[in-house]
N, C-alpha and C positions, 0 to 999 in steps of 0.2 A: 307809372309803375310798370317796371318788366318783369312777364313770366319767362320762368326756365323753361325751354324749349326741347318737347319730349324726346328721347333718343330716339333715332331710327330703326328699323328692322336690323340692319346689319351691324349698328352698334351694338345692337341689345343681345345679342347671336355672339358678340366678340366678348361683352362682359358676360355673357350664361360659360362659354367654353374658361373665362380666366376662374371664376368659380369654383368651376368641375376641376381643373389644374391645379389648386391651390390648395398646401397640405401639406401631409406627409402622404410619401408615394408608399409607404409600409403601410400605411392603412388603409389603399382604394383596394376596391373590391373589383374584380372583373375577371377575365377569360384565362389571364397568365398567370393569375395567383389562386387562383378558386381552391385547389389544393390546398393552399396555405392558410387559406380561412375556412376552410374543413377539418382541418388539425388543430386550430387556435381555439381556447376556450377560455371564458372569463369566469370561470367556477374560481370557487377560493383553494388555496393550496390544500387544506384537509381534502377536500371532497375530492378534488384529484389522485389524492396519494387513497381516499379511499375505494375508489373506483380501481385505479390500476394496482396497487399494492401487492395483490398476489400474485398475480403472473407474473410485473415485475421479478418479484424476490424468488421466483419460482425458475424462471428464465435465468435471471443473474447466478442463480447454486449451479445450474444445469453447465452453463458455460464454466464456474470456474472447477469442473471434474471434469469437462471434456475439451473447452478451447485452449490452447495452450499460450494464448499471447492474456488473454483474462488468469490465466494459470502464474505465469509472471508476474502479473501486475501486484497481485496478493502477496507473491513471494518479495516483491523489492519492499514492501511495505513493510515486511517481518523483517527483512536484515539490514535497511535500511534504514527507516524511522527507529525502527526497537535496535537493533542490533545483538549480537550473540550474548551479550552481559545484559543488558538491559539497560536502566538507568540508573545513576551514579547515586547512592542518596547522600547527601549530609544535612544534618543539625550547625544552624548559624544561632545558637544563643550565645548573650553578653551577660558579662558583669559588669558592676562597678567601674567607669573610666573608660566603656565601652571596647573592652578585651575580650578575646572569644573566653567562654567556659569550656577550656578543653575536657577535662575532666566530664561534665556533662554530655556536651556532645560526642564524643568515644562511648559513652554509655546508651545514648539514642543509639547511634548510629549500628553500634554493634547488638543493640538486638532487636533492629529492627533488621539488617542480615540474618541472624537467625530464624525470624518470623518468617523472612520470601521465600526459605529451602521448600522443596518439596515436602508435601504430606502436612503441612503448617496452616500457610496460609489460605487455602484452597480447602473447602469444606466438602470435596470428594477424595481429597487426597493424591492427586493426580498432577497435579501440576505444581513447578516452582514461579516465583511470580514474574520472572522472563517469560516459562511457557501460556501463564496466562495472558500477559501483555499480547505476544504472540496472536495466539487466539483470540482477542480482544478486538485487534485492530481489524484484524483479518472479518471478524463479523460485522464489524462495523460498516467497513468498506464493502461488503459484499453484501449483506440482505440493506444495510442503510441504516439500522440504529442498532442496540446491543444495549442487554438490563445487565446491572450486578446488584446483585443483596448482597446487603451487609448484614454481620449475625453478629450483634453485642451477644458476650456471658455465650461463647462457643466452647465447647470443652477442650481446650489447649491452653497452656500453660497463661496467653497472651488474652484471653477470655473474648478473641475476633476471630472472624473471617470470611473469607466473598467466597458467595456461588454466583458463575455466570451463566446466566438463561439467555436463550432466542427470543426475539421481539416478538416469537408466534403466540406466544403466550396473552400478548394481550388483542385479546377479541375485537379484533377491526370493525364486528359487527354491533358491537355494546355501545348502543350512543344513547343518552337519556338527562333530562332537568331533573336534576332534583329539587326538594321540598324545601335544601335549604341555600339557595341560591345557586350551588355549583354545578357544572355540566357536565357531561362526560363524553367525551369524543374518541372513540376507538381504542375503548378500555383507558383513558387516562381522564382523571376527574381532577378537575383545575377551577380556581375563583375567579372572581370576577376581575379579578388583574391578570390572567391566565397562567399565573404560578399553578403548579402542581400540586396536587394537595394527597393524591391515593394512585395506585395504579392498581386495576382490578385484572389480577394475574387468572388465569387459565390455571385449576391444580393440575392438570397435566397437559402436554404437547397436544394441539390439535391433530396432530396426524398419528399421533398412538392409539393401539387398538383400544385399548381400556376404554378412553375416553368415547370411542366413535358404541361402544359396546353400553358405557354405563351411564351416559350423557354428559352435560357441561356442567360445573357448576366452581365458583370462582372465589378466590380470597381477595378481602381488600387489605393491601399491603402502604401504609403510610409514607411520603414519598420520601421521608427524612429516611428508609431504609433503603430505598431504592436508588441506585444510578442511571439515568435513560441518557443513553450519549446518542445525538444525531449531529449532522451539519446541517443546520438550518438554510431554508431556501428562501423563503419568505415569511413576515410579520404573520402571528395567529397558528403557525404551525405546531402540532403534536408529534407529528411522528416523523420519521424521513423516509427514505428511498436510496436504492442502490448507487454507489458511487459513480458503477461505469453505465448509467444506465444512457449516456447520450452515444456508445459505442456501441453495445448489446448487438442492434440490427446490423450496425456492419459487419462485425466480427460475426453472427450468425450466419448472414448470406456469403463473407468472405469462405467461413470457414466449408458452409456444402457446396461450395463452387472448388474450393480445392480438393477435398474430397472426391468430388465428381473428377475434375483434373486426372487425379491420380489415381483412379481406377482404372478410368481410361488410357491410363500410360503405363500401368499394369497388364491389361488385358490386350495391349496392341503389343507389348515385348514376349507375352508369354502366347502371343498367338502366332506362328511365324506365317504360316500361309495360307490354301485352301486349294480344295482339288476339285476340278468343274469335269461334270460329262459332258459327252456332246450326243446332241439330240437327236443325230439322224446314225447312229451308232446303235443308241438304245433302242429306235426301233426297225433295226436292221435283224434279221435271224442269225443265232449264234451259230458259227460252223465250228469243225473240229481244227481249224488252222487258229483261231482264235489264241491270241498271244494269253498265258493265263499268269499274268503279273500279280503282283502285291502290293495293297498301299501300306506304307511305313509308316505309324504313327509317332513311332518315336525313331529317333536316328541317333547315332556317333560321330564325329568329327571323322572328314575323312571317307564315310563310303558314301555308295551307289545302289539306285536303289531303282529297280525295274516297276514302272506302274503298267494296271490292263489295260488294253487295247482301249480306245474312247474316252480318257482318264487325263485331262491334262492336270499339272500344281499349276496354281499364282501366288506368287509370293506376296505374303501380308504387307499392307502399307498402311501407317498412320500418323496423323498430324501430332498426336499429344504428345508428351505438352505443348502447347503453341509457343512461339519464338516469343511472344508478349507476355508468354506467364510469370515468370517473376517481376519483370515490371508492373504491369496490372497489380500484382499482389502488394507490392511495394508502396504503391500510390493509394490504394485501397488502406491499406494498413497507419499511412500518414494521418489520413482521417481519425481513426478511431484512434491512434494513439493521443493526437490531441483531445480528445472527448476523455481522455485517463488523466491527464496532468505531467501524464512522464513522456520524457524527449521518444521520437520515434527507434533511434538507435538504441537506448536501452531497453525498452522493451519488447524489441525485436531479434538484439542483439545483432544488428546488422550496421555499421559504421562504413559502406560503401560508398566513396566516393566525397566522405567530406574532410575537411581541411583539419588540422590539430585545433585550430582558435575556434570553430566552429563545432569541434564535439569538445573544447573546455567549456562554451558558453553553453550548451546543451547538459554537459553535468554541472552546472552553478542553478542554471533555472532547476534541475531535480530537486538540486540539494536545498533549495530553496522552497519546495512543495515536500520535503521530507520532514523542513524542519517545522512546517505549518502543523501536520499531525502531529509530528512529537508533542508542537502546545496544545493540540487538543487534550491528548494524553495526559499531560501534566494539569492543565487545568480543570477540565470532568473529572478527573478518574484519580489520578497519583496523592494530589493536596488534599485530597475529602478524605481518603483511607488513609492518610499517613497519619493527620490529625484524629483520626476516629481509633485507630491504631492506639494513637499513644494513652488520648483517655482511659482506655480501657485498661491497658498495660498498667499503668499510674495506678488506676483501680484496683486489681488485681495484685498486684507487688509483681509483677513479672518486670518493670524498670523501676527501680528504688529510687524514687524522684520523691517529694511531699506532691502531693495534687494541688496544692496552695499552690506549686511555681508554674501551674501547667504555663500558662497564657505568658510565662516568660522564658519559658526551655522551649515551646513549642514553634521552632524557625524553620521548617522545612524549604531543604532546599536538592530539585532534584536535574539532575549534569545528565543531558541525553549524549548520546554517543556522537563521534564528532567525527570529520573525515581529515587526510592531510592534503594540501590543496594537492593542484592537477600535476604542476610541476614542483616537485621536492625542492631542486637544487635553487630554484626562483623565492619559494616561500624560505626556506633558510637563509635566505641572502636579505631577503625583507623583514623576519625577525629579529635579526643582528643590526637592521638600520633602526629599528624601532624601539628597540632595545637603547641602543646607543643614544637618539633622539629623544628618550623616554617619554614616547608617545602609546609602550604596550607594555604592560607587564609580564615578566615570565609566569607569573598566576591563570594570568589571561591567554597565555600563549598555552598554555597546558589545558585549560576547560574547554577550550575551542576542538581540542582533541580529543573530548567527551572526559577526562580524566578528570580526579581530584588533585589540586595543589599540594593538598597537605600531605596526601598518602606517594608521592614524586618525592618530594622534599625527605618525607623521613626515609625513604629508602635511598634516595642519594646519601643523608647519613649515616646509614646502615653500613653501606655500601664501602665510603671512604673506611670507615672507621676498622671494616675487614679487610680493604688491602691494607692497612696500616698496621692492621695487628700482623700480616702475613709481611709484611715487610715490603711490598708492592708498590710504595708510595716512596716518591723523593722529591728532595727541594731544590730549584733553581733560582740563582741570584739575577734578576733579570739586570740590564745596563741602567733603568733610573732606580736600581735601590728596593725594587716589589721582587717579592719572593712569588715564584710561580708553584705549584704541586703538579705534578704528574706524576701517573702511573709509570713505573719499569718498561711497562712492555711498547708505550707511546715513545719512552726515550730508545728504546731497542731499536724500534719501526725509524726511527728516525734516523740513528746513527746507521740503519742497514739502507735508506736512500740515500743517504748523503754516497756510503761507501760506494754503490753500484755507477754514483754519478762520477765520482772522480775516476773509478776503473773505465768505464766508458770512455772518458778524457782522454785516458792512458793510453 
């Protein structure tokens, strides 16, 4: 019988080092990374977001009133994702044979436009529900979450409406078990499957006087009335966090390193020189031959100017800005624009140096991070109040619907705004092949542009039907037998190139 034959010293040294090598290298610890596992932490996401949370959100306001590229980022998010109308709404209910109800939905649709006017929907009266969207988005992205209560039985015709509150409202500090199962984690009390169940609101802002003057004291608001929009980061989370917050510190140190820059480039242009004495002058005794000159502080273009005896100028010299400062800044700025989601050219507005295919790919990836919010929009926020909207309305008689048909009028369906691709003349050459190919419909060709079909269509109705009454309209016999329509002024235009082509000839 043979025994295994112990490893040697120098084997046993070559398998301890494969050991110590064997892994992931993200997770050894030692001299080059020590930093990195200074910073790393295995708390859970609450306790993170409860720890940093304020200074976060405290930080993130401060930059988006004072940094101007965090200033931007907010703005492409209001004309972009939301855009100047907001979003499209229509009602898609059927009847019988599966036909739209037009009838019904014209009566959604149009008063649920009356309800987004100003002074309506908004229970301060202050906003139309573009400007709320607006401001919506804007909080969300910037402190990281954003509440709306909803108010059934509001005194307006529609018996709804949203107030939007700051997340500071709820008490980051309020964590507690209660008696009957459920927890409550920075003001938000959830079950044991961590649905929401209450969210215990702040009656007034933490940082208003009242409150710091008459103490805390809190409503609990049921979550069926409240909306809490976050982007979730991790399982188990309550609350969120700032959107730009992986940028903050660049754009912070970016931003007083440029500052400092440009003071300095300030004060070395508005300084132009300096006058030195000389030292064995000064203590030389004044005689009466003594030149008695004047220093000029300020001068004109053009003169001369006698200084005293012992008195020499130097002219001011300075480096600022350095030859590397816009590059520096440029490279600096690439960073943190990726830590925002949008290409560095728009929100820097600086397209130096790159190719046309290379800032069309750069606005396809925005448009593609614009249209992720708009889903957040429409699915937190647009579908919960349009449906809670209509209830109520129904209820009320402000839409003359029966409440028996809610759950079959009720199809909300809402068109964010759309863009027209990069190059016009390319995208109209590829509607017309897809078209042809019947691979796209002009329905689809029109939503894409954030528009409604129906409301294109009947105004092209509209439209034919007044040059027609105005006499504008004529028919051509095409060569297989199809009658064509055009306008007057299309056969004008045409008969006036033809003419200019054959005079040309001439």
């Amino acid at each position: 019988m043979t025994q295994n034959k112990k490893p040697g010293l120098l084997a046993r040294a070559a398998l301890a080092i494969l050991r110590r090598s064997a892994g992931f290298q993200a997770a050894k610890y030692g001299r080059l990374n020590m930093g990195w596992s200074r910073r790393a932490s295995s708390l859970s996401a609450n306790e993170l977001i409860f720890r940093d949370l304020p200074t976060l959100v405290a930080n993130s306001r401060e930059q988006s009133i004072n940094n101007p590229y965090a200033k931007r980022f907010y703005s492409l998010l209001k004309t972009k994702a939301i855009g100047p109308r907001g979003f499209n709404h229509q009602n898609r209910a059927k009847v019988a044979g599966d036909k739209p109800d037009l009838v019904t939905n014209d009566l959604i649709e149009a008063s649920w436009k009356s309800w987004s006017k100003k002074g309506i929907c908004d229970v301060s009266g202050r906003y139309s529900l573009t400007r709320f969207l607006h401001l919506w988005v804007e909080t969300l992205a910037r402190d990281g979450e954003v509440l709306v209560r909803e108010y059934a039985g509001f005194q307006n015709r529609f018996g709804y409406a949203l107030q939007i509150l700051e997340a500071d409202r709820l008490d980051r500090k309020l964590n507690a078990d209660l008696s009957n199962g459920n927890i409550i984690r920075m003001g938000v009390e959830i079950d044991e499957f961590e649905r929401p169940v209450a969210y215990h609101l702040l009656t007034n802002h933490p940082g208003d006087r009242s409150l710091i003057l008459n103490g805390q004291t809190y409503d609990r608001i049921p979550a069926d009335e409240i909306i809490h929009t976050f982007d979730p980061w991790r399982p188990h989370q309550v609350r969120g966090f700032p959107w730009m917050h992986a940028s903050m510190v660049d754009l912070h140190h970016l931003g007083e390193y440029r500052q400092a820059e440009m003071v300095a480039a300030e004060y070395s242009a508005k300084n132009v020189g300096f006058f030195e004495q000389d030292a064995e002058y000064i203590d030389a005794p004044a005689t009466s031959s003594d030149d008695q000159g004047e220093i000029a502080e300020e001068v004109e273009a053009g003169s001369w100017s006698l200084l005293p005896y012992g008195i020499r100028a130097k002219e001011g010299f300075s480096n600022h800005p350095h030859s590397n400062f816009g590059e520096f800044i440029g490279n600096s700025l690439r960073g943190a624009a990726s830590g925002t989601n949008i290409s560095y050219p728009r929100l820097t507005n600086d397209a130096t140096g790159l190719s046309w295919s290379s800032l069309r790919d750069t606005e396809l990836d925005d448009r593609d991070f614009y249209k992720l919010v708009q889903g957040i929009v429409v699915e937190d926020l647009l579908e919960r109040i349009r449906t809670s909207w209509l209830k109520m309305s129904m209820l009320t008689g402000a839409v003359k619907i029966p409440f028996a048909e809610f759950d079959r009028v009720n199809q909300p369906h809402f068109q964010p705004r759309g863009w027209s691709w990069v190059s016009p003349k390319d995208e109209s050459t590829a509607h017309k092949t897809s078209l042809a190919n019947r691979t796209m419909t002009r329905a689809s060709i029109i939503r894409e542009r954030g528009e409604d079909p129906e409301d294109v269509f009947e105004e092209m109705e509209w439209e034919e039907k007044m040059l027609d009454a105005k006499g504008l309209l004529t028919t051509e016999t095409k060569g297989n037998g199809k009658e064509d329509t055009k306008t007057k002024t299309e056969n004008v235009a045409s008969s006036t190139s033809g003419s200019s082509g054959s005079d040309s000839k001439k």
